[in-house]
C-alpha positions in Angstrom: 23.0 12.7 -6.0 21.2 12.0 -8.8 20.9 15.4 -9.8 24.6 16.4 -9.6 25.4 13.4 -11.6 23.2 14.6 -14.5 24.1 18.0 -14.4 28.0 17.1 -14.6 27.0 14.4 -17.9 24.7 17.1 -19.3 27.8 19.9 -18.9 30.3 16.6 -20.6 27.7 16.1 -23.5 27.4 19.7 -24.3 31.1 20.2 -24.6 31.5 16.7 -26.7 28.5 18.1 -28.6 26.7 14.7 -27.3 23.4 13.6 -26.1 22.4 12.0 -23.0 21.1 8.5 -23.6 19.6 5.9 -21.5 20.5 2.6 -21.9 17.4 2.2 -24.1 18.7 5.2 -26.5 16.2 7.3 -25.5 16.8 10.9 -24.3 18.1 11.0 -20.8 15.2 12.9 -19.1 16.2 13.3 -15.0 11.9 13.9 -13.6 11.6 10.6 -15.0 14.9 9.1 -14.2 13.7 10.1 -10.4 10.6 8.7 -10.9 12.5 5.1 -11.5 14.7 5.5 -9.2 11.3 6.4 -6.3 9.8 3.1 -7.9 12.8 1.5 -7.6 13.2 2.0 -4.0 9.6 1.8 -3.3 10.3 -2.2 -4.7 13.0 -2.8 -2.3 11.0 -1.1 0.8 8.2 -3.6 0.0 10.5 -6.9 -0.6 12.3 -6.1 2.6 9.0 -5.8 4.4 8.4 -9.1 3.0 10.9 -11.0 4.7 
């Protein structure tokens, strides 16, 4: 899902003649958005486990 949604924003920037920014005002970069998002679930699966 994550894929499509940065391929649609990256086809939007290019026609606004924008860049893709994360909310830090870096360059939106998707391997490493993925890797968050892994991490991110990786967090909940523990703190679920937790409980």
């Amino acid at each position: 899902m994550l894929e499509v949604i940065a391929q649609v924003t990256s086809q939007l920037a290019a026609r606004l003649n924008a860049r893709m920014l994360t909310v830090h005002g870096k360059s939106f970069n998707l391997p490493e958005a993925m890797n968050e998002v892994q991490d991110f679930r990786a967090k909940i699966a523990a703190s679920d486990t937790d409980n």
